[in-house]
C-alpha positions as a Markdown table, in Angstrom:
| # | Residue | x | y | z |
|---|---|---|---|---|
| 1 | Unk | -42.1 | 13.1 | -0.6 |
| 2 | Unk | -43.6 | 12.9 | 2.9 |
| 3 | Unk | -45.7 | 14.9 | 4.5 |
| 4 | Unk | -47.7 | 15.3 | 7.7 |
| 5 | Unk | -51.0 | 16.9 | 8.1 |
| 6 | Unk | -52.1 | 18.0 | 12.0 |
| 7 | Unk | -56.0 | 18.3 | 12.3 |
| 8 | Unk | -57.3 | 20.5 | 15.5 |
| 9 | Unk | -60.5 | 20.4 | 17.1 |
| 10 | Unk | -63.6 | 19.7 | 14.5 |
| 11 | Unk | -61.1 | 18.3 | 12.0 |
| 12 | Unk | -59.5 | 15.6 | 14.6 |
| 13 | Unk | -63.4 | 14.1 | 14.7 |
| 14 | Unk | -64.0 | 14.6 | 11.2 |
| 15 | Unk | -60.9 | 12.1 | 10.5 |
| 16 | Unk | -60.9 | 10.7 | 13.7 |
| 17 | Unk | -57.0 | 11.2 | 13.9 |
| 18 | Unk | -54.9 | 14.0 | 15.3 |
| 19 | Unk | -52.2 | 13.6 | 12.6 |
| 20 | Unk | -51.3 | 11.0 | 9.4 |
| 21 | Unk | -48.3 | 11.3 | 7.1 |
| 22 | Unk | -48.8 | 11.5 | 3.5 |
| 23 | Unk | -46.7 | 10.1 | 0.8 |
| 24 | Unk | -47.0 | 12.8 | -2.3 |
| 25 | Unk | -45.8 | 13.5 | -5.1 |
| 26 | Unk | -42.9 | 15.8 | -5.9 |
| 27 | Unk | -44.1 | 19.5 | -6.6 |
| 28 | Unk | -47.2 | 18.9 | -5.3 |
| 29 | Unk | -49.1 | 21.5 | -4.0 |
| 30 | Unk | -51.5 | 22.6 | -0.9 |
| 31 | Unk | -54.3 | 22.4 | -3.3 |
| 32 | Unk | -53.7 | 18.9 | -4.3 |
| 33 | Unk | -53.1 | 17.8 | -0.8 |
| 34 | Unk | -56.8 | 19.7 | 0.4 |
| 35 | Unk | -58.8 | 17.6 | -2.5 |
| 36 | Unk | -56.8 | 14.5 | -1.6 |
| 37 | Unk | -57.7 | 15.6 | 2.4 |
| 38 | Unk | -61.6 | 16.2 | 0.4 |
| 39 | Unk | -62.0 | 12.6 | -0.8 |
| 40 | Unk | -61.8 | 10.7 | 2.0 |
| 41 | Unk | -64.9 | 9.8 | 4.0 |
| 42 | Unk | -66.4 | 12.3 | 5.9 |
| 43 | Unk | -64.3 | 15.0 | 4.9 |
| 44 | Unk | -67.2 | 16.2 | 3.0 |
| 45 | Unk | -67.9 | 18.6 | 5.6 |
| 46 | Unk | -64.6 | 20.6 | 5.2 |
| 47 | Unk | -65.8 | 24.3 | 4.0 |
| 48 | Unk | -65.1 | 25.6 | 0.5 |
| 49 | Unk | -62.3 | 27.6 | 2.1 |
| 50 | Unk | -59.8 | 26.2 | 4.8 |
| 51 | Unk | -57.1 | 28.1 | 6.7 |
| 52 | Unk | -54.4 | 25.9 | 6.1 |
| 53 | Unk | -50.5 | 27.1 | 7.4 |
| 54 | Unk | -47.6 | 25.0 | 6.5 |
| 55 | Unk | -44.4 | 25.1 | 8.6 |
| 56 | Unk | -46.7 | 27.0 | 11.3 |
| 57 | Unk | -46.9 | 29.8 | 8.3 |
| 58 | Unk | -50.4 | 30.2 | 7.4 |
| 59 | Unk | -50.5 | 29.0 | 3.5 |
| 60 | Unk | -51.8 | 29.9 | -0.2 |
| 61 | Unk | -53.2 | 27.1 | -1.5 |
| 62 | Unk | -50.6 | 27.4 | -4.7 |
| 63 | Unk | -48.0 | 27.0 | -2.3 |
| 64 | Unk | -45.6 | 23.9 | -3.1 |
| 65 | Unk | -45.5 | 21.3 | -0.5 |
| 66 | Unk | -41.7 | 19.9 | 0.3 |
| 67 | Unk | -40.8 | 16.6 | 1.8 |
| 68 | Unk | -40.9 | 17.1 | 5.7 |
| 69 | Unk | -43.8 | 19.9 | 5.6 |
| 70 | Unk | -45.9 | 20.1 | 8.1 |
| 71 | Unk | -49.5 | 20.7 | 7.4 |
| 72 | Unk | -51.8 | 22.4 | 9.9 |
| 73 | Unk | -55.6 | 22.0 | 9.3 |
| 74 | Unk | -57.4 | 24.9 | 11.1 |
| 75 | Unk | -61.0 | 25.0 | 12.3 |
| 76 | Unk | -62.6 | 28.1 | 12.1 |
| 77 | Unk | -63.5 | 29.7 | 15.2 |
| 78 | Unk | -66.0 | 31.2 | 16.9 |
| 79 | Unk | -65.6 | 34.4 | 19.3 |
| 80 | Unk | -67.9 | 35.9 | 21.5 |
């Protein structure tokens, strides 16, 4: 299946893309997808805990991805 993952702000320079698409495979989850996102280089950086939504729905990591998801990586941000 085929999905694509949409980085914002810090995560865009972290992968040094705004968005890639990602062949997985079927019944794979949001969890499997952040450690995939986790072992490539410079993602070390990503926090423990991400705010992930998935079809603009933010997303449990236990969630099951289907083909044509769309993935939204969200930064945390600061108020003031």
């Amino acid at each position: 299946m085929h999905v694509r993952c949409l980085f914002f702000a810090a995560y865009r320079e972290v992968f040094g893309v705004d968005q890639i698409e990602l062949e997985l495979p079927d019944g794979s989850t949001l969890e499997a997808l952040i450690e995939d996102m986790r072992a490539r280089a410079g993602a070390s950086v990503l926090p423990r805990q991400l705010l992930v939504a998935v079809n603009r729905e933010y997303a449990a990591v236990e969630t099951v991805l289907r083909d044509g998801d769309e993935v939204a990586f969200i930064p945390p941000v600061a108020g003031g």
